[in-house]
N, CA, C and O atoms as a Tripos MOL2 file, in Angstrom:
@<TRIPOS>MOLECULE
protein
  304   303    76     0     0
PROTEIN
NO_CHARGES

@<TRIPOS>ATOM
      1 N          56.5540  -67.2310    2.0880 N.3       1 UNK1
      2 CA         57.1950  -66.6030    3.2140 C.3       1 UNK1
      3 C          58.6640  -66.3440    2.8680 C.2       1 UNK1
      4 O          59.2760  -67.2830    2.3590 O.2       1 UNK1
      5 N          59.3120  -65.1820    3.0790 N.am      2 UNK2
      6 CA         60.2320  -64.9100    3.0790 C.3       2 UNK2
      7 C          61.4830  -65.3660    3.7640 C.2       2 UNK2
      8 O          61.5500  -65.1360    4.9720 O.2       2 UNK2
      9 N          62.3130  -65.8720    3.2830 N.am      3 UNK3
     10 CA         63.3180  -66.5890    4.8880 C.3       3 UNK3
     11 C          64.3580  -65.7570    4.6610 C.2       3 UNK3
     12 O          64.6540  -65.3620    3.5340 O.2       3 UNK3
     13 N          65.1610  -65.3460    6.0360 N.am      4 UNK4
     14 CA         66.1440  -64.8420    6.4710 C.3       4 UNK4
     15 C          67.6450  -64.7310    5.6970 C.2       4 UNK4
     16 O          68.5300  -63.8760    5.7350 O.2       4 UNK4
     17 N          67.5220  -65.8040    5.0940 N.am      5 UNK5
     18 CA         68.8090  -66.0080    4.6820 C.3       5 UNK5
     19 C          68.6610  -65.6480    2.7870 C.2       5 UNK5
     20 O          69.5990  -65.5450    1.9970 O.2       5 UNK5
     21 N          67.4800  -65.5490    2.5510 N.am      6 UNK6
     22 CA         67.7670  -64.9960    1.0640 C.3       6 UNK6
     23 C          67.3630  -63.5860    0.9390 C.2       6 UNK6
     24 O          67.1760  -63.1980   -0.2140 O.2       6 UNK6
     25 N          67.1300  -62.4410    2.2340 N.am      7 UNK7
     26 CA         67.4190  -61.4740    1.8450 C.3       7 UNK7
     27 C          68.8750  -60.9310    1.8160 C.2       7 UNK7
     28 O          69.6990  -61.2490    2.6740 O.2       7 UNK7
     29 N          69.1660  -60.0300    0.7000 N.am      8 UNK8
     30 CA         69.9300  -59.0180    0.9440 C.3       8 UNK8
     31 C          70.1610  -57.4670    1.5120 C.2       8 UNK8
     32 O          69.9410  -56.5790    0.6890 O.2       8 UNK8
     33 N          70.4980  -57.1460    2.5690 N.am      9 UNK9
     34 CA         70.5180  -55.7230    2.8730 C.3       9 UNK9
     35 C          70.7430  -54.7960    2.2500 C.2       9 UNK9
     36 O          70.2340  -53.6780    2.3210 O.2       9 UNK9
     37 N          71.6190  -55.2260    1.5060 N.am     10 UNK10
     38 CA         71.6770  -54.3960    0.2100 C.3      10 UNK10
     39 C          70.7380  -53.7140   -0.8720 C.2      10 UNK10
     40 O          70.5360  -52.5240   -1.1160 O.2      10 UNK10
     41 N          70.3240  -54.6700   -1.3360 N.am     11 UNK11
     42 CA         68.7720  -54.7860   -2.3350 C.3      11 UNK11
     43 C          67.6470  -53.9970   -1.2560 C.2      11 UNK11
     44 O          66.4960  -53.7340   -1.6030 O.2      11 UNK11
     45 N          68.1590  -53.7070   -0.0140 N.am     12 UNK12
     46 CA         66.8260  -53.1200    0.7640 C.3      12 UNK12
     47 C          66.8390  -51.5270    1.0710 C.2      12 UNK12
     48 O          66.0540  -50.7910    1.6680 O.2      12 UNK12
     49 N          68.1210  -51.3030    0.3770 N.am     13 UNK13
     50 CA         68.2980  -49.9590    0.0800 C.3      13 UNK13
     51 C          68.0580  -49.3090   -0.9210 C.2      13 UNK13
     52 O          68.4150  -49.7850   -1.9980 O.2      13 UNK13
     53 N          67.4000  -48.0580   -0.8910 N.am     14 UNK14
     54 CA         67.2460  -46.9970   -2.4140 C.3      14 UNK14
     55 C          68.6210  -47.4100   -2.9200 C.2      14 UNK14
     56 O          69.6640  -47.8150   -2.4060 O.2      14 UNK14
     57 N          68.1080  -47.0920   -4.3430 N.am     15 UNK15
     58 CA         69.1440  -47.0850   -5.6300 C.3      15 UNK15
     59 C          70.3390  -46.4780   -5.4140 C.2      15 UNK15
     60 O          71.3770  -47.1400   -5.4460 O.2      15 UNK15
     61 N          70.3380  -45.2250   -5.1840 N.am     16 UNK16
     62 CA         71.1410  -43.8390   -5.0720 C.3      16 UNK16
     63 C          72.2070  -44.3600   -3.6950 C.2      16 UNK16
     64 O          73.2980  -43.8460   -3.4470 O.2      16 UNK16
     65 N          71.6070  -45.4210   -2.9660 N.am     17 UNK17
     66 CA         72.5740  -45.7210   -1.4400 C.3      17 UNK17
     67 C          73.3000  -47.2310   -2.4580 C.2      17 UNK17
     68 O          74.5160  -47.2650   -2.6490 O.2      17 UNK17
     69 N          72.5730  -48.1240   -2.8990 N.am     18 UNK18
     70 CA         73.3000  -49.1030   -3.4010 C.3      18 UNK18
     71 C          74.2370  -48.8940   -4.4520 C.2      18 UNK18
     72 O          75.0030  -49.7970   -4.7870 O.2      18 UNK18
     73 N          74.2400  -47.6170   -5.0760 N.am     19 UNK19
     74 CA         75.3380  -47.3640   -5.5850 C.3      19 UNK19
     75 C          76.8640  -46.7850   -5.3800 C.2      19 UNK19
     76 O          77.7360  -46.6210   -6.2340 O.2      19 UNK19
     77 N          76.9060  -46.4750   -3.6710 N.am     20 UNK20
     78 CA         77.3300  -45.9470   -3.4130 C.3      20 UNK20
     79 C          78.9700  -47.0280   -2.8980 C.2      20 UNK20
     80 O          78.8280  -48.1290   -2.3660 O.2      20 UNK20
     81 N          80.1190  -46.5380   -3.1380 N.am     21 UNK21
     82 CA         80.7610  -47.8740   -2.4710 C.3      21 UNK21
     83 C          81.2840  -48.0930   -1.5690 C.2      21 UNK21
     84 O          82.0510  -49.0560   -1.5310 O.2      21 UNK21
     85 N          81.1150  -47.4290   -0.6720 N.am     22 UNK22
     86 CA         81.1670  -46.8920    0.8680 C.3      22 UNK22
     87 C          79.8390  -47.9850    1.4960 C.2      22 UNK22
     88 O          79.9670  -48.8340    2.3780 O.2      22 UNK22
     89 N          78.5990  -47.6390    0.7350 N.am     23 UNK23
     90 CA         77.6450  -48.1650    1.6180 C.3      23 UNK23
     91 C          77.5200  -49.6670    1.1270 C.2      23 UNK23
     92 O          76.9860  -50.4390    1.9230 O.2      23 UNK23
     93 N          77.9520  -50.1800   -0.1010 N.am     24 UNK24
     94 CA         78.4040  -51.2750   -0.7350 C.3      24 UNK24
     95 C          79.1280  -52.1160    0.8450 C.2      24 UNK24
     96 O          78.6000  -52.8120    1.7120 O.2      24 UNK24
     97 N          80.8920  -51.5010    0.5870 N.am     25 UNK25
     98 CA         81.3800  -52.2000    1.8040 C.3      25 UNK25
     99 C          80.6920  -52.5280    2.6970 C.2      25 UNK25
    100 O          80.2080  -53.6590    2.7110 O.2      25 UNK25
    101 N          80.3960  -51.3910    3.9510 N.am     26 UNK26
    102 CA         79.9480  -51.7150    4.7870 C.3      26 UNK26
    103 C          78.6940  -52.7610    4.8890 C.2      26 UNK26
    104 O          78.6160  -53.6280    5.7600 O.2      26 UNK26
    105 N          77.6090  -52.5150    3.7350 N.am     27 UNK27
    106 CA         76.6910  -53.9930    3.8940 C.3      27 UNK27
    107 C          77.3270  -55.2810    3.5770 C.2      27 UNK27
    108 O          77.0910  -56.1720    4.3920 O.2      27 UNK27
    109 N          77.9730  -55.5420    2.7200 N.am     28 UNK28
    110 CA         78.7100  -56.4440    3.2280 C.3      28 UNK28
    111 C          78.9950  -56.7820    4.4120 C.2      28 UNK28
    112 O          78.4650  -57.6710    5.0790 O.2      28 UNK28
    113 N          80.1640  -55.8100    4.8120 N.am     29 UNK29
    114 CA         80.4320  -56.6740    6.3320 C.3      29 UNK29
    115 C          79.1370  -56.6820    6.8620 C.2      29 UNK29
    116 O          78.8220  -57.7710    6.3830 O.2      29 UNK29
    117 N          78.3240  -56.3940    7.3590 N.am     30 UNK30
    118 CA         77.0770  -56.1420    8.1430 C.3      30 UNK30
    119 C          76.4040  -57.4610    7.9250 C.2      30 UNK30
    120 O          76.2940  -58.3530    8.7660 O.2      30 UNK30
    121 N          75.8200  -57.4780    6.2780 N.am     31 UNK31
    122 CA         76.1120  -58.9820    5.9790 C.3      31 UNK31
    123 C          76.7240  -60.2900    6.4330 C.2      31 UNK31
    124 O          76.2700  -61.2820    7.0040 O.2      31 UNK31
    125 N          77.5760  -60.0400    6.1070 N.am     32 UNK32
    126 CA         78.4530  -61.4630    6.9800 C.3      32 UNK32
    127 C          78.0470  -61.5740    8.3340 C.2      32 UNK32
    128 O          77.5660  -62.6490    8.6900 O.2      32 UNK32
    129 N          78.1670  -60.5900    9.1990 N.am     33 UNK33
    130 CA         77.6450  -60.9800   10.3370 C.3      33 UNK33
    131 C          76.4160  -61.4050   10.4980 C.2      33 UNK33
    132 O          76.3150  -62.3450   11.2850 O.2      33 UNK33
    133 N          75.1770  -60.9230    9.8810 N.am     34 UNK34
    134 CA         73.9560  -60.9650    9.9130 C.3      34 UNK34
    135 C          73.7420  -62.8670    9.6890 C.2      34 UNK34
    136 O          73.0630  -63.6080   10.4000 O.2      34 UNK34
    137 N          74.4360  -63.1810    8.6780 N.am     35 UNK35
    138 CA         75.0510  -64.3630    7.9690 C.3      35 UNK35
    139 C          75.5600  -65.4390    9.3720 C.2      35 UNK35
    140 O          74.9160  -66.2820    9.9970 O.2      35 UNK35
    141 N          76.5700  -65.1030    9.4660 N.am     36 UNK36
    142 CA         77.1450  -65.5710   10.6260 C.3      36 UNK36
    143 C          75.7540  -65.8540   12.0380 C.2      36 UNK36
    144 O          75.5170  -66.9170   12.6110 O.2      36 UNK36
    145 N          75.3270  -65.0130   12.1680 N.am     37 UNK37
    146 CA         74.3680  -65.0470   13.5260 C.3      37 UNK37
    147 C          73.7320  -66.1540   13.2820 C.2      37 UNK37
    148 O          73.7420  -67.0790   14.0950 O.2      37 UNK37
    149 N          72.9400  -66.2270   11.8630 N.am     38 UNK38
    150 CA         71.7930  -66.5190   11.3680 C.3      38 UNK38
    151 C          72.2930  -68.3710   11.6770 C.2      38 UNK38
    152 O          71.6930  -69.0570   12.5050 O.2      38 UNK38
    153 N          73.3230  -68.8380   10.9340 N.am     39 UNK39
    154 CA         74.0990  -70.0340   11.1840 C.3      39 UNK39
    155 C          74.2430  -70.3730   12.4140 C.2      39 UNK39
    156 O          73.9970  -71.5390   12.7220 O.2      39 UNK39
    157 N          74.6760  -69.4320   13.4080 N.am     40 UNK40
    158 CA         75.2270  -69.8940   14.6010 C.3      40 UNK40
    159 C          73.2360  -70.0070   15.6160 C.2      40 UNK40
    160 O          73.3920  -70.5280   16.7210 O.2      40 UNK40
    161 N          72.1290  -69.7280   15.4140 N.am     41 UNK41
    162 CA         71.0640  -69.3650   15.5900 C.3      41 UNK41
    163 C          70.7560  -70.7750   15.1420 C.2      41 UNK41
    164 O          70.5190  -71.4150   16.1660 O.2      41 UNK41
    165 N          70.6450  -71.6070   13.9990 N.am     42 UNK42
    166 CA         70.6490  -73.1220   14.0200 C.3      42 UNK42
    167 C          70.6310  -73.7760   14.8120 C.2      42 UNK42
    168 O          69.7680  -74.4730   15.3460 O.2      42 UNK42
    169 N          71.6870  -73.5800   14.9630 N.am     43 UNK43
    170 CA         72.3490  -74.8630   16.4350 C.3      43 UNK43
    171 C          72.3910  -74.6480   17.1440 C.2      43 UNK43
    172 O          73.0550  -75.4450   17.8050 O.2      43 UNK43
    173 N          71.8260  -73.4190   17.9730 N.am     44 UNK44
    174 CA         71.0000  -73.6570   19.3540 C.3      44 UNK44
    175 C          70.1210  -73.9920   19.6440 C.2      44 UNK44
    176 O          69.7410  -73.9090   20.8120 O.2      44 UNK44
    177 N          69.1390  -74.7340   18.2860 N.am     45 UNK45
    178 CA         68.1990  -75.5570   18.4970 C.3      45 UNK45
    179 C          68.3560  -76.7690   19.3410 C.2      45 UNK45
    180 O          67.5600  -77.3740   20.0590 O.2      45 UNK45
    181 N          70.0010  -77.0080   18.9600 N.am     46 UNK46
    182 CA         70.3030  -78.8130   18.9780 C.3      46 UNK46
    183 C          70.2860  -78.9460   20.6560 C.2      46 UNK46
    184 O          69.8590  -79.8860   21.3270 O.2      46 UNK46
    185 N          70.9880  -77.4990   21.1720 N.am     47 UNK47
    186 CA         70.4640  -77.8480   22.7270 C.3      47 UNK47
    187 C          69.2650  -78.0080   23.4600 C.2      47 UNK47
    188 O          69.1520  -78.4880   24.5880 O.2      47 UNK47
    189 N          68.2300  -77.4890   22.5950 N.am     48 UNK48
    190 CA         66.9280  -77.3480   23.3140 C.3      48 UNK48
    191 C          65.8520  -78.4500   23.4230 C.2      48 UNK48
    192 O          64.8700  -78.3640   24.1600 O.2      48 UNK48
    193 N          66.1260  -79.4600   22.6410 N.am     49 UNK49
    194 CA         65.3660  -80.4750   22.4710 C.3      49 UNK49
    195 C          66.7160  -82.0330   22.5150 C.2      49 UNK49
    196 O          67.2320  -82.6150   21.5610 O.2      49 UNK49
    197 N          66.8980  -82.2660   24.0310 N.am     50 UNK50
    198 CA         67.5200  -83.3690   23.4550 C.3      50 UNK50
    199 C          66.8740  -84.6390   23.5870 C.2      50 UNK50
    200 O          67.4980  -85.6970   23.6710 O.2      50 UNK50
    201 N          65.4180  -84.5230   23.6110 N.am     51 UNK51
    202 CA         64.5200  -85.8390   23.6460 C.3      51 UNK51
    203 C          64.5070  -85.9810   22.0200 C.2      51 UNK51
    204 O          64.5860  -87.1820   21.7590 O.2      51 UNK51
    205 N          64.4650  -85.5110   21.3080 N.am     52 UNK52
    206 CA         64.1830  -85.5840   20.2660 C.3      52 UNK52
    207 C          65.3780  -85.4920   18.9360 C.2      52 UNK52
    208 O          65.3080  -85.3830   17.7120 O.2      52 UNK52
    209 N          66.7770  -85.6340   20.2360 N.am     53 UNK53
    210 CA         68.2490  -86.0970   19.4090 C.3      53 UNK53
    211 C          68.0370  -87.3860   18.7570 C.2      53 UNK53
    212 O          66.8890  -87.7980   18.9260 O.2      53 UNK53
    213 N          68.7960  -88.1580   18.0570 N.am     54 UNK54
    214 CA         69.2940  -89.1640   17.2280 C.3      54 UNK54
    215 C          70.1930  -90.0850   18.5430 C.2      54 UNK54
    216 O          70.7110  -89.3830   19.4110 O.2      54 UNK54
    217 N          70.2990  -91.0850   18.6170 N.am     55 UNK55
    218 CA         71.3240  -91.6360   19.9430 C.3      55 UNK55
    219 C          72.9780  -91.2780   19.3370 C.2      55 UNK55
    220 O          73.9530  -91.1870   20.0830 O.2      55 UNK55
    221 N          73.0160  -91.1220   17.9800 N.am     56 UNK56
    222 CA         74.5340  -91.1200   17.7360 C.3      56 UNK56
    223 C          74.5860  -89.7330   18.1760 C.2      56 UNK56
    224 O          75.3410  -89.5200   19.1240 O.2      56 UNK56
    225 N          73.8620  -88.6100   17.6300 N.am     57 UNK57
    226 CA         74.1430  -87.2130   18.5560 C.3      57 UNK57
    227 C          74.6790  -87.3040   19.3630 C.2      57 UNK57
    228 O          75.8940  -87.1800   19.5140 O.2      57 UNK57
    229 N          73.1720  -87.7600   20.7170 N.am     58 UNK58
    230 CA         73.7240  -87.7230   22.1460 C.3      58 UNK58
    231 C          74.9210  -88.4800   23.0180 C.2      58 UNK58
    232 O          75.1870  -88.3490   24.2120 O.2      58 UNK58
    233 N          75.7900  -89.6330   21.6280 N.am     59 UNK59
    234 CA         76.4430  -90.0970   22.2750 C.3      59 UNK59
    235 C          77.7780  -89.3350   21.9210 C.2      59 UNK59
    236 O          78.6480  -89.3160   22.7910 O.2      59 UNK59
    237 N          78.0200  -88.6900   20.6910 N.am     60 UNK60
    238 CA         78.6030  -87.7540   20.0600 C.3      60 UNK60
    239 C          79.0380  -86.6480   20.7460 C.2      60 UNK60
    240 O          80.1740  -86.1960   20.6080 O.2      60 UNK60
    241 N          77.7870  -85.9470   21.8430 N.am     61 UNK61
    242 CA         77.8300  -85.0400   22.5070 C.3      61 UNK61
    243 C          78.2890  -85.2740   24.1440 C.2      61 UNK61
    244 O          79.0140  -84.5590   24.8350 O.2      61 UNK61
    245 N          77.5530  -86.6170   24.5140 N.am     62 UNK62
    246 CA         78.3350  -86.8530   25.6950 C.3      62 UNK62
    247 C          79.9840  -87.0430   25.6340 C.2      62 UNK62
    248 O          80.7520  -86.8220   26.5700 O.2      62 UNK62
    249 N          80.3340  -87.4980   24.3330 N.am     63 UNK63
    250 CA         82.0680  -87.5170   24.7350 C.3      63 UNK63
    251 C          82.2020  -86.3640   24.7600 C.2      63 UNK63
    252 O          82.4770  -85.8710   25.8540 O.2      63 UNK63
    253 N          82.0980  -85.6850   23.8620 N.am     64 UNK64
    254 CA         82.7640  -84.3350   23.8450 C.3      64 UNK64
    255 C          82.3170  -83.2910   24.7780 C.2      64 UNK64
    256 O          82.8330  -82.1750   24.8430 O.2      64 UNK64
    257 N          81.2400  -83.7390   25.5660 N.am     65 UNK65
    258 CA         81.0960  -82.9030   27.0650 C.3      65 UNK65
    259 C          81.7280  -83.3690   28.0000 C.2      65 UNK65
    260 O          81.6760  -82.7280   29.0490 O.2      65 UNK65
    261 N          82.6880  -84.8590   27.9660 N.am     66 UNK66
    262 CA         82.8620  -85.2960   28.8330 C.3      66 UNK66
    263 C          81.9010  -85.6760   30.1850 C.2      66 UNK66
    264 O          82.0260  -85.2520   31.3340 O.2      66 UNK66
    265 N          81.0320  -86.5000   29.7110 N.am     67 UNK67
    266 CA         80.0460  -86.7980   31.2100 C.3      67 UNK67
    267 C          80.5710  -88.2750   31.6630 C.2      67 UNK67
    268 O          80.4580  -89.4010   31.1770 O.2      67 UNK67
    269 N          81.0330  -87.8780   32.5190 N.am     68 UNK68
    270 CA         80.8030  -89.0260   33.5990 C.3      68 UNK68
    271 C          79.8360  -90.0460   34.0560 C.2      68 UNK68
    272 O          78.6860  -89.9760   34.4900 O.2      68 UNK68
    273 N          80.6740  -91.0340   33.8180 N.am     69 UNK69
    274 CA         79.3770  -92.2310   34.2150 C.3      69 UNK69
    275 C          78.4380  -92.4480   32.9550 C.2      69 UNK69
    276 O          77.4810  -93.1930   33.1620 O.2      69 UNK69
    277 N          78.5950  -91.7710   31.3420 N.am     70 UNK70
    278 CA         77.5790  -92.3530   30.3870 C.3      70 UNK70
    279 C          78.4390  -93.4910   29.6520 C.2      70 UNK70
    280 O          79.6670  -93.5120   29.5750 O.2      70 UNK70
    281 N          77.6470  -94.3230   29.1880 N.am     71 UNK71
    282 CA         77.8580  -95.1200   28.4330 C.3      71 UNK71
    283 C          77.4060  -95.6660   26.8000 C.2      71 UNK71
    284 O          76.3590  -96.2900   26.9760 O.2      71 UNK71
    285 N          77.6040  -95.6820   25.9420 N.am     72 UNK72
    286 CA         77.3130  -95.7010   24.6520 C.3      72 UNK72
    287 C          76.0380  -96.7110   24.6250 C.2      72 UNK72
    288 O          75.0320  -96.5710   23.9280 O.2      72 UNK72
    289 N          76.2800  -97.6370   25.4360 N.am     73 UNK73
    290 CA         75.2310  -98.8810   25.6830 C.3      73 UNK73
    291 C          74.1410  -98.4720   26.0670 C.2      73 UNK73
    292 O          73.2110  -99.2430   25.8310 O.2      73 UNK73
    293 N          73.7560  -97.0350   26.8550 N.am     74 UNK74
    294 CA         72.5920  -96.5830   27.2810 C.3      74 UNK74
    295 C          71.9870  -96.7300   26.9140 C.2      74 UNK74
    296 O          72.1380  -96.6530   25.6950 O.2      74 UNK74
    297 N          70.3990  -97.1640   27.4540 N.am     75 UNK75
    298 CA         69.4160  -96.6040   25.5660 C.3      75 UNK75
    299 C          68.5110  -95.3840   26.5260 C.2      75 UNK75
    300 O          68.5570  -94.9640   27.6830 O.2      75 UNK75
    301 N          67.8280  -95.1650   25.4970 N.am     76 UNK76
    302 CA         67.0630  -94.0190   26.0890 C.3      76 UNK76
    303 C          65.8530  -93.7980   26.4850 C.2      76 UNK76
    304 O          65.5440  -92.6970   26.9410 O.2      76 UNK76
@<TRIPOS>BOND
     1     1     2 1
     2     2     3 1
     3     3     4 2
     4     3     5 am
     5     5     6 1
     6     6     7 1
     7     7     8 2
     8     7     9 am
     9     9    10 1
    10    10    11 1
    11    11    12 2
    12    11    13 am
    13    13    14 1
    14    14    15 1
    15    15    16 2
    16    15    17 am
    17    17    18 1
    18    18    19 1
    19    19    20 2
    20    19    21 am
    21    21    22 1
    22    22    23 1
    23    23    24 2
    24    23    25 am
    25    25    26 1
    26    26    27 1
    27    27    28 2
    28    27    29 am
    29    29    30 1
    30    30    31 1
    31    31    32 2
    32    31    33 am
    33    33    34 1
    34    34    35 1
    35    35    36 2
    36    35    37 am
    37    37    38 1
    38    38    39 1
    39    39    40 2
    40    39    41 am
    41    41    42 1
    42    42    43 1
    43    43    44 2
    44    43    45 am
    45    45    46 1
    46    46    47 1
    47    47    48 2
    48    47    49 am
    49    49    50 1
    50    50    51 1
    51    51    52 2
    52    51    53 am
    53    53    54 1
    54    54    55 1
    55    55    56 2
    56    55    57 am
    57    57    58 1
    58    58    59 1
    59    59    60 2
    60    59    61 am
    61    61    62 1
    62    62    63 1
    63    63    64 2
    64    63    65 am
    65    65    66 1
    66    66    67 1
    67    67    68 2
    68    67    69 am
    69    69    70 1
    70    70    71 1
    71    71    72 2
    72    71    73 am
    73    73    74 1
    74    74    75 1
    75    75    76 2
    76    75    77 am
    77    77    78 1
    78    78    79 1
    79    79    80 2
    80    79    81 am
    81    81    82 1
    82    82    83 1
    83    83    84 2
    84    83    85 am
    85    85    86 1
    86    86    87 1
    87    87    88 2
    88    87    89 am
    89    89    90 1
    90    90    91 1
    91    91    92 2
    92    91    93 am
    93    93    94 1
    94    94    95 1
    95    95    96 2
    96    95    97 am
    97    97    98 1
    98    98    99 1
    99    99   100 2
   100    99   101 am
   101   101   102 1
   102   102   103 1
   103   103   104 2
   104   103   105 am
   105   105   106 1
   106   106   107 1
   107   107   108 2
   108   107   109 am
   109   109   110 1
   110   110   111 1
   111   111   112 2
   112   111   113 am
   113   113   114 1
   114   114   115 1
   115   115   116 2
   116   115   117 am
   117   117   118 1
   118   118   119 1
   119   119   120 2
   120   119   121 am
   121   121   122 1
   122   122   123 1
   123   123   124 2
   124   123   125 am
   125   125   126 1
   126   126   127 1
   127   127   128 2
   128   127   129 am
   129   129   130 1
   130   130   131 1
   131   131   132 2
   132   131   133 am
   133   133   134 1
   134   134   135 1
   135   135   136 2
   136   135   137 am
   137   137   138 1
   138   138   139 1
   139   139   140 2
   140   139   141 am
   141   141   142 1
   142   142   143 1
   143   143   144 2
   144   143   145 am
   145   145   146 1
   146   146   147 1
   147   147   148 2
   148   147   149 am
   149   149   150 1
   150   150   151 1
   151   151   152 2
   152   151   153 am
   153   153   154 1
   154   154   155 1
   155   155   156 2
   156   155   157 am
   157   157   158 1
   158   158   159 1
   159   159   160 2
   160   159   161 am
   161   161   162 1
   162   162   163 1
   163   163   164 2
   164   163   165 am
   165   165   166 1
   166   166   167 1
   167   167   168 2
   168   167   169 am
   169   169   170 1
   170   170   171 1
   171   171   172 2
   172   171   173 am
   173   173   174 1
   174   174   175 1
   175   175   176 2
   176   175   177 am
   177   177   178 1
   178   178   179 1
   179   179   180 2
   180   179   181 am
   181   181   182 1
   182   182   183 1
   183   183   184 2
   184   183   185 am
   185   185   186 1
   186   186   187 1
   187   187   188 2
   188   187   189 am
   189   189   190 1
   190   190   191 1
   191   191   192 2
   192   191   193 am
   193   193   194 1
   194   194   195 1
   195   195   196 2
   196   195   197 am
   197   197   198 1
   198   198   199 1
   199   199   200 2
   200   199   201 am
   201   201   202 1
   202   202   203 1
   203   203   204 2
   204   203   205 am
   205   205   206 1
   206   206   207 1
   207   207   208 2
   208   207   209 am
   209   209   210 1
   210   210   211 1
   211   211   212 2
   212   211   213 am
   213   213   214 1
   214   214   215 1
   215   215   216 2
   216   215   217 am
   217   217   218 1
   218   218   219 1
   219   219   220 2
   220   219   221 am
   221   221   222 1
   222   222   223 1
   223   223   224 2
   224   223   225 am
   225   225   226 1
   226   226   227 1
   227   227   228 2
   228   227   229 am
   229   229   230 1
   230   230   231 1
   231   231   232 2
   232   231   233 am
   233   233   234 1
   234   234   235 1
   235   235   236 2
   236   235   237 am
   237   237   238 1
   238   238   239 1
   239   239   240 2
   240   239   241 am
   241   241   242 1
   242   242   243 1
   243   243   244 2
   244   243   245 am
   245   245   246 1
   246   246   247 1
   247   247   248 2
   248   247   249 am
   249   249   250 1
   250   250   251 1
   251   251   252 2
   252   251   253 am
   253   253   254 1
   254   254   255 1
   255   255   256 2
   256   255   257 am
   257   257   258 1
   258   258   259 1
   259   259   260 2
   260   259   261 am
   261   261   262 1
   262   262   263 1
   263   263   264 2
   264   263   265 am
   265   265   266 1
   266   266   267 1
   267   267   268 2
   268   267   269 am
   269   269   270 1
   270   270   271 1
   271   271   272 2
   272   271   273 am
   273   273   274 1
   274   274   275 1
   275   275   276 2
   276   275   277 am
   277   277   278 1
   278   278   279 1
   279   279   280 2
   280   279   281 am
   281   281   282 1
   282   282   283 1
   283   283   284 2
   284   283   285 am
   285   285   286 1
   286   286   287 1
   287   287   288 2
   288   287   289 am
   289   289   290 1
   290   290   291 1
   291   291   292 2
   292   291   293 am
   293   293   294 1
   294   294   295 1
   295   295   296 2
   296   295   297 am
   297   297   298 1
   298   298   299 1
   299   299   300 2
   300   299   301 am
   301   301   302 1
   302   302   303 1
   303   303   304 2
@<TRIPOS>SUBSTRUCTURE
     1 UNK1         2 RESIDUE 1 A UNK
     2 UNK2         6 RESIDUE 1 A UNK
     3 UNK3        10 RESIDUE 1 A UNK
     4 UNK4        14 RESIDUE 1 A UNK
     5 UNK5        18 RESIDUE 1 A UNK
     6 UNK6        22 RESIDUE 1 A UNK
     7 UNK7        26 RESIDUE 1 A UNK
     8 UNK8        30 RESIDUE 1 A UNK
     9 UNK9        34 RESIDUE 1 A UNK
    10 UNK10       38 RESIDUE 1 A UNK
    11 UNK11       42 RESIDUE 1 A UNK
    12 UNK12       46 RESIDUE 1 A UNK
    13 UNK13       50 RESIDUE 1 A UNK
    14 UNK14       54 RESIDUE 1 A UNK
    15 UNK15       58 RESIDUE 1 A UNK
    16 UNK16       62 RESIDUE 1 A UNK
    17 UNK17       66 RESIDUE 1 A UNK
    18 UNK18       70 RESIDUE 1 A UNK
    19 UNK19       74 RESIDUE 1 A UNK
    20 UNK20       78 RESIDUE 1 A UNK
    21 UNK21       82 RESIDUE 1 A UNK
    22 UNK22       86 RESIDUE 1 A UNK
    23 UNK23       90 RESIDUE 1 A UNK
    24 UNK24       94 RESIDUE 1 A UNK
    25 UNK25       98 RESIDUE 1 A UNK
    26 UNK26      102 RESIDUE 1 A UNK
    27 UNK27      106 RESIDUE 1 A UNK
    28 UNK28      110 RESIDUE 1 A UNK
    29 UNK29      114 RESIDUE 1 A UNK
    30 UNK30      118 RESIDUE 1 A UNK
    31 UNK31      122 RESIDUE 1 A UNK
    32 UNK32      126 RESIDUE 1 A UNK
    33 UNK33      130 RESIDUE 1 A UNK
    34 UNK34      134 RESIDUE 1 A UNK
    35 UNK35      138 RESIDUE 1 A UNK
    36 UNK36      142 RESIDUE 1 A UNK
    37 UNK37      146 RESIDUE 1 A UNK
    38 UNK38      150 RESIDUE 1 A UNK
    39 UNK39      154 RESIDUE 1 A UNK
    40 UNK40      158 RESIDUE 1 A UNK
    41 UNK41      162 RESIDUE 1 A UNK
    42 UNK42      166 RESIDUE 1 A UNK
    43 UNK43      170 RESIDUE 1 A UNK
    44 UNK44      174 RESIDUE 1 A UNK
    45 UNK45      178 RESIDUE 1 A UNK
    46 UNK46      182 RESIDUE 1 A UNK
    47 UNK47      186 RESIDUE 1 A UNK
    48 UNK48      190 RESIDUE 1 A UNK
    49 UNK49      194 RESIDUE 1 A UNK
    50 UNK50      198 RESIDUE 1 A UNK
    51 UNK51      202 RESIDUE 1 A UNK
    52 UNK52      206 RESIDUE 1 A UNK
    53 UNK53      210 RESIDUE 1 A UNK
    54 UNK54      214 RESIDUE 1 A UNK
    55 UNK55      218 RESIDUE 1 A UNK
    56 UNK56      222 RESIDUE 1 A UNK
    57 UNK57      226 RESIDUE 1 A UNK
    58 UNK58      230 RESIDUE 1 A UNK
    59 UNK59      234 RESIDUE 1 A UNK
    60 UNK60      238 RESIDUE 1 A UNK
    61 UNK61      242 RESIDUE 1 A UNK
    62 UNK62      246 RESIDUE 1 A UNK
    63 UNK63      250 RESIDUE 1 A UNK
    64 UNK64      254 RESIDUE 1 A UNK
    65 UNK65      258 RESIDUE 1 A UNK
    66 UNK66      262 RESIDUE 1 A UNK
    67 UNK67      266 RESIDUE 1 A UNK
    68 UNK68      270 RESIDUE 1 A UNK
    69 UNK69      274 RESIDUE 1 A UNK
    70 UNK70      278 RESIDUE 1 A UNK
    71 UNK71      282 RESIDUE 1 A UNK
    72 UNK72      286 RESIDUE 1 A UNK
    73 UNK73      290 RESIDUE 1 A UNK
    74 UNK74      294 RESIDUE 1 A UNK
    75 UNK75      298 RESIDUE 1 A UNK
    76 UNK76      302 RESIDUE 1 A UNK
């Protein structure tokens, strides 16, 4: 199976366009973003399942959400 992150957009263009360095640049940037999404697309996993966090996560995440009333001592 193919994964996301080892294609290039580039390489998915005819010859005659990948040589070009106009269309060079721009896949690049296009790239990076594609790049960027793909990373930031990770870690919206970490919200979707927090039965199945680590306790240092969720205690990790409660400070830095600031919740009220948790305590590190919790268990789960």
């Amino acid at each position: 199976m193919i994964k996301i992150d080892d294609i290039s957009l580039l390489r998915l263009l005819p010859n005659f366009l990948q040589e070009d360095k106009e269309i060079q640049f721009l896949t690049q940037v296009i790239q990076e973003e594609l790049d960027l999404i793909n990373t930031r697309e990770t870690n919206l996993f970490l919200y979707g399942d927090f039965n199945g966090l680590d306790e240092p996560i969720l205690d990790e995440l409660a400070y830095q959400w600031r919740i009220e009333g948790y305590q590190q001592t919790f268990s789960k």
